[in-house]
N, C-alpha and C positions, 0 to 999 in steps of 0.2 A: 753794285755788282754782286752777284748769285755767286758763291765756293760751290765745285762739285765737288762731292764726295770720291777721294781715289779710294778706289779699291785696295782693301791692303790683302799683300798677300800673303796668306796661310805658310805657317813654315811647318815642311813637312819635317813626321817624326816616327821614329820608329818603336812599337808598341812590344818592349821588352817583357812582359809578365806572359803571355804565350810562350813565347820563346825557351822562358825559365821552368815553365810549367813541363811543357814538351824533354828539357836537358832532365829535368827530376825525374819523370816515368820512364826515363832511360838506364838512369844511374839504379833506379830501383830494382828497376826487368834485371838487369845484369847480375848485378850484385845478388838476387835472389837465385838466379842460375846457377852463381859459383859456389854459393851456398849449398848449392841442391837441396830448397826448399821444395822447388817445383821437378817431379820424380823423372826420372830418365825411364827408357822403358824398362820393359822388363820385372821378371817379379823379383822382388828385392828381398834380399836371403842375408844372412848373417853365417858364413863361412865359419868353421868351427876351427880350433889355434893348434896347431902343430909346432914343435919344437923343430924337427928336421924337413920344414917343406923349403922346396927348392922353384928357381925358374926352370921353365917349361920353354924347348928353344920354337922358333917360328916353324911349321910344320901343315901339314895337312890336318885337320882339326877339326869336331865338333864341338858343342859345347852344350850338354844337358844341364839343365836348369831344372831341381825338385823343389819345388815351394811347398807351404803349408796347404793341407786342404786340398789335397790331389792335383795339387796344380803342376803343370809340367812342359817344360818349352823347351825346345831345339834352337840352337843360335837365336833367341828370343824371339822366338811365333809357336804359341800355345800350338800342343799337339798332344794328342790321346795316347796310349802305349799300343795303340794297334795300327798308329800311322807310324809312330817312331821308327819303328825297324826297316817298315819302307822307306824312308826318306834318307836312314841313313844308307841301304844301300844304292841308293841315287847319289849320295854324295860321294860312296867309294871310290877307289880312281883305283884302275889295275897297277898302275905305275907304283904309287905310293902305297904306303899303308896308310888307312886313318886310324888317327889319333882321339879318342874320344876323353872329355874329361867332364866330369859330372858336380857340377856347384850343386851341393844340396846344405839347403840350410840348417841348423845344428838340432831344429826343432822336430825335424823330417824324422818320423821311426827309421832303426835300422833295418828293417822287414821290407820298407818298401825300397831300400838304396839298395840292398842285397836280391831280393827279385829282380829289381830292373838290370845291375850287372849282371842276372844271370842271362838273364834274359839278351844280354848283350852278348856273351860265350856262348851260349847255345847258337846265335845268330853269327858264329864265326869272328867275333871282334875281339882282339887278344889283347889290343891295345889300352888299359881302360883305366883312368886316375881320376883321381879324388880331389879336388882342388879343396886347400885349406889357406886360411891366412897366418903369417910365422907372429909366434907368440913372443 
């Protein structure tokens, strides 16, 4: 008498090293995020230290941005000084007053922080701070 061959059957399994590969590139993205290896936008300025700076409360607000090397953003979207004044009074509101506050990094000459506030009084904006970080 002939034995067939039964067929044995495959026990399925599950292929765990993708799976660990996949949890790794995640824990690493993240982790590098909260790092802030990988840059946020915007130009990245080192605020200069004040003993007396204070919070600033929620308000109607710009926010000028001087980086090195004539760089220069409005709520972080580069912009030239001959768009700047248009834009901020697009932002104006007759209601409020705005608030403008100027992050310029500690490397930025004063020549160019002091033109552009003038340049901001001249343009009717009284409102106009310096944002520092407290030492």
């Amino acid at each position: 008498m002939r034995n067939w061959e039964v067929n044995k059957k495959k026990k399925v399994h599950i292929e765990i090293i993708p799976m660990i590969d996949v949890m790794m590139f995640l824990l690493v993205f993240f982790v590098l995020i909260s790092l802030n290896v990988i840059p946020a936008l915007g130009i990245k300025t080192q605020l200069p230290s004040a003993s007396q700076s204070q919070q600033l409360k929620p308000q109607n607000k710009a926010i000028i941005t001087l980086g090195l090397e004539d760089k220069m953003q409005l709520d972080g979207e580069d912009v030239g000084e001959s768009e700047l004044m248009i834009r901020l009074k697009d932002l104006q509101d007759d209601n409020n007053k705005l608030t403008i506050i100027i992050n310029s990094d500690q490397g930025v000459q004063v020549k160019r922080l002091v033109s552009v506030m003038d340049q901001l009084k001249r343009n009717g904006f009284s409102s106009v701070s310096i944002a520092t970080r407290k030492s």
